[in-house]
FIFITI-134148 format. One record per atom (N, C-alpha, C): x, y, z. Coordinates in steps of 0.001 Angstrom, whole numbers, plus 500000, padded with zeros to 6 digits. Layout:
<atoms>
XYZ...
</atoms>
This chain:
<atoms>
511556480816530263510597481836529891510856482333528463512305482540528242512496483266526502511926482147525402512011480549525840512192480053524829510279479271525149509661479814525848508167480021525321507826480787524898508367482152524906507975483455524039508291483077522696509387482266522684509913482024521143508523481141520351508064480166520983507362479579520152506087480637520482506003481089521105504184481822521228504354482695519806506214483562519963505743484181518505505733483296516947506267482262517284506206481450516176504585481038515473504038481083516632502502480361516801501552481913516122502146483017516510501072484211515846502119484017514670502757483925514534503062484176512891502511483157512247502555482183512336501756481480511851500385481264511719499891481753512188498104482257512623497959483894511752499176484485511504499024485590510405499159484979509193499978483872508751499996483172507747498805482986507526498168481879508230497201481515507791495402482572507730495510483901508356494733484591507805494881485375507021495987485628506377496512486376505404496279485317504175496566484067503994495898483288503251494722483031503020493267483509504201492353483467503838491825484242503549492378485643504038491951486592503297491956487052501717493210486361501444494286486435499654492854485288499322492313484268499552491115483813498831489741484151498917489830485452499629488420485912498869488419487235498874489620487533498199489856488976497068489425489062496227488465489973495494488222489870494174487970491348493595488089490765492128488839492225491382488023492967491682488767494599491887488616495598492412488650496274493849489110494923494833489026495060495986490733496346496379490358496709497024491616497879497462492298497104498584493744496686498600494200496788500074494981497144500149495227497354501577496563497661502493497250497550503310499008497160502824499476496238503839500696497505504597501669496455505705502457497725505850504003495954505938504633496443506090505395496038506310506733495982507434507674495061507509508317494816509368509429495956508900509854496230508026510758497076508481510408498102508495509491499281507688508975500302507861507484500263508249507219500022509591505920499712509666505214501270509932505595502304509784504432503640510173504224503949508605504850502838507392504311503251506178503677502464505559502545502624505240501660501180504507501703501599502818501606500479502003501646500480500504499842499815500166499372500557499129498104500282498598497988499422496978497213499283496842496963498530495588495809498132495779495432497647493586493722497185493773494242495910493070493267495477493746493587493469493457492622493202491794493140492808490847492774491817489979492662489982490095491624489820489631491754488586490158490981487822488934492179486872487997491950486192486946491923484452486946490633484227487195490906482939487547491142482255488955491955481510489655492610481559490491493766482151490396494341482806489723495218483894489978494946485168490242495626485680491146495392487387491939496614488286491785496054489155491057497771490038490668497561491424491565498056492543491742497745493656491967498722494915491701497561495511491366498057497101490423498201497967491569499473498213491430500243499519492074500829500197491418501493501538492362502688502358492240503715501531492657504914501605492456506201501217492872506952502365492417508219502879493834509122503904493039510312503058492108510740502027492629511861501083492030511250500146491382510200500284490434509647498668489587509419500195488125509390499248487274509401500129485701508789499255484852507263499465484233506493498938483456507355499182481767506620498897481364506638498662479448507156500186479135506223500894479268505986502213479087506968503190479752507405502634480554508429503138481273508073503762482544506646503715482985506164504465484128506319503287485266505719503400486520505483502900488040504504502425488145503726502510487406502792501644487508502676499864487121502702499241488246502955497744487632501696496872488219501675495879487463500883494904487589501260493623487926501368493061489219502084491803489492501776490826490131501628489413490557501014488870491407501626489310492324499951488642493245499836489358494739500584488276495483501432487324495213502344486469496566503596487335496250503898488031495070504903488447494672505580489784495965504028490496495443504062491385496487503969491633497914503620490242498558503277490227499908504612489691500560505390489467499302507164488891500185507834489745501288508360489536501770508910489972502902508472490685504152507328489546504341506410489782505102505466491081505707504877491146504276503797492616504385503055492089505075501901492915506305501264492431507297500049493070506068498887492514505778497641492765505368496870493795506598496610495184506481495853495713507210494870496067507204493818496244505511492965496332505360492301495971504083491219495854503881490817495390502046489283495392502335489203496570501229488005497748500976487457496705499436486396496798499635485492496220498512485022498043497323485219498063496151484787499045495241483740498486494086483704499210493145482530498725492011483581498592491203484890498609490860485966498340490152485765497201489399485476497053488171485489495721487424486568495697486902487364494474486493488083494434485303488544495128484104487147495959483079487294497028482360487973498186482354487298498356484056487750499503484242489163499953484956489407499012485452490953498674485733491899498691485142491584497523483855492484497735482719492455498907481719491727499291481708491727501393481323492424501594482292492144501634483650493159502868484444494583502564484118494967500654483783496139500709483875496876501185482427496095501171481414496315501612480023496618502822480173495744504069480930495884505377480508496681505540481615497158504873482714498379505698483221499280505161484191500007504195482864500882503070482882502119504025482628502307504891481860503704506005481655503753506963482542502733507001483747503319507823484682503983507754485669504808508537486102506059508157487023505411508482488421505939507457489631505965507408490721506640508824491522505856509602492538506551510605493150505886510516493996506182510548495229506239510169496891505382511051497397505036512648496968504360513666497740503560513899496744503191513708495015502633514153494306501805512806493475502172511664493458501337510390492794502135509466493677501497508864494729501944507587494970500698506903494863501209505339496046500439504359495693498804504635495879499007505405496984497626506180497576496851507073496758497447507453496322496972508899495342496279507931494204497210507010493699496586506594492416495238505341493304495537504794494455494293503893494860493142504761494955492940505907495943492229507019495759491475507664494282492007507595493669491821508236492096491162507190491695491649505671491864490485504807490735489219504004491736488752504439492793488041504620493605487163505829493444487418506764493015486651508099492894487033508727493551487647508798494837487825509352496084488613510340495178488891511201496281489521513023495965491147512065495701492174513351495090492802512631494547493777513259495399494655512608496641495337512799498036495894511542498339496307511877499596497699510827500077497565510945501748496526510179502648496609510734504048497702510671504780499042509768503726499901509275504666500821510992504576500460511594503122501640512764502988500501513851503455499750513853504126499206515357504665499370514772506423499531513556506754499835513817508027501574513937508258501683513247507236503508513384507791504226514539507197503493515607506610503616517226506035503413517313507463502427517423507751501792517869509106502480517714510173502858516758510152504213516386511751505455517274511071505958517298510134506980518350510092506866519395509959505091520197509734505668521551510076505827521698511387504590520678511845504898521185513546506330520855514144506577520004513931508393519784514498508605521281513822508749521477512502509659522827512402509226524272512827507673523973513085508007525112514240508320525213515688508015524323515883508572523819517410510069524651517702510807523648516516511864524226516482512428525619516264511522526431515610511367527707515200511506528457516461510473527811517420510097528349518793511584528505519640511656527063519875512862526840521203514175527826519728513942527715519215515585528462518608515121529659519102514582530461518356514436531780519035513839532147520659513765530898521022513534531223523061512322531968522970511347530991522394509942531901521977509412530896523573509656530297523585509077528860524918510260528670525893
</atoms>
C-alpha cells in the first residue's frame, strides 16, 4: 500500500509539473501571479510577469535579493523564481504593458522591502491600481489581535 502512494504522489507531481509549465507558456506581460510554496505554505509571494520574447522574467519584492539601486525590488526570470517548488496558485490578467512596468520598476527600484508596510503584495496591488494593502498582513494582524485578546481574557479569568 505505501509504495503505491509513493508513485500516485510521484504521478501528481508530475501532472503539477506539467501544468505549471503550461501555464508559464501563456503568461504574458503584465499578468499578476501567485505562488505559495512547500515549506511555508499559509504564505504566498506575488509578482507581475514580463515577458520578452520567449523569455519570462518577473518583478517582485524580495526581503533577501538587492537590485542596482540598492532596493528589493528585482527583476528575474520566472524558472529562477519558481525553484524550490513554488506551487502556482493564481495568475490575474491586467492592462500592464511593458512601458508601464518598466516605469514602475525605474521609479521604485530603491525602495526597501518591509513585511507589514511594502511587500510583494502591496507593491502587486499598487501597479494594478488596486488600493495600496497586503490581505495577507490585515488577516494575520487580525489573527493576532484576536489570539491576544483571547489571551487578555483567560489571563485575567474574564472566560
Amino acid at each position: 500500500m505505501a509504495l503505491s502512494k509513493k508513485y500516485n504522489n510521484i504521478g501528481i507531481y508530475k501532472l503539477k509539473i506539467q501544468n505549471r509549465n503550461h501555464i508559464v507558456s501563456k503568461l504574458k506581460t503584465g499578468d499578476t501571479i501567485t505562488t505559495k510554496s512547500k515549506l511555508l505554505p499559509l504564505y504566498v509571494h506575488h509578482g507581475i510577469i514580463e515577458r520578452k520574447g520567449n523569455e519570462v522574467f518577473i518583478v517582485h519584492l524580495h526581503p533577501n535579493k538587492v537590485n542596482s539601486s540598492g532596493g528589493n525590488l528585482v527583476k528575474e526570470p520566472l524558472e529562477n523564481w519558481l525553484v524550490g517548488g513554488r506551487e502556482i496558485v493564481s495568475v490575474e490578467s491586467t492592462n500592464l504593458d511593458s512601458k508601464t512596468l518598466e516605469q514602475l520598476y525605474k521609479d521604485l527600484k530603491a525602495e526597501k522591502y518591509d513585511s507589514v508596510n511594502y511587500n510583494c503584495e502591496h507593491f502587486v496591488n499598487f501597479a494594478k491600481g488596486d488600493h495600496f494593502v497586503s490581505r495577507q498582513v490585515v488577516k494575520y494582524t487580525g489573527i493576532l489581535l484576536i489570539g491576544a485578546f483571547v489571551y487578555y481574557l483567560i489571563r485575567n479569568k474574564k472566560i
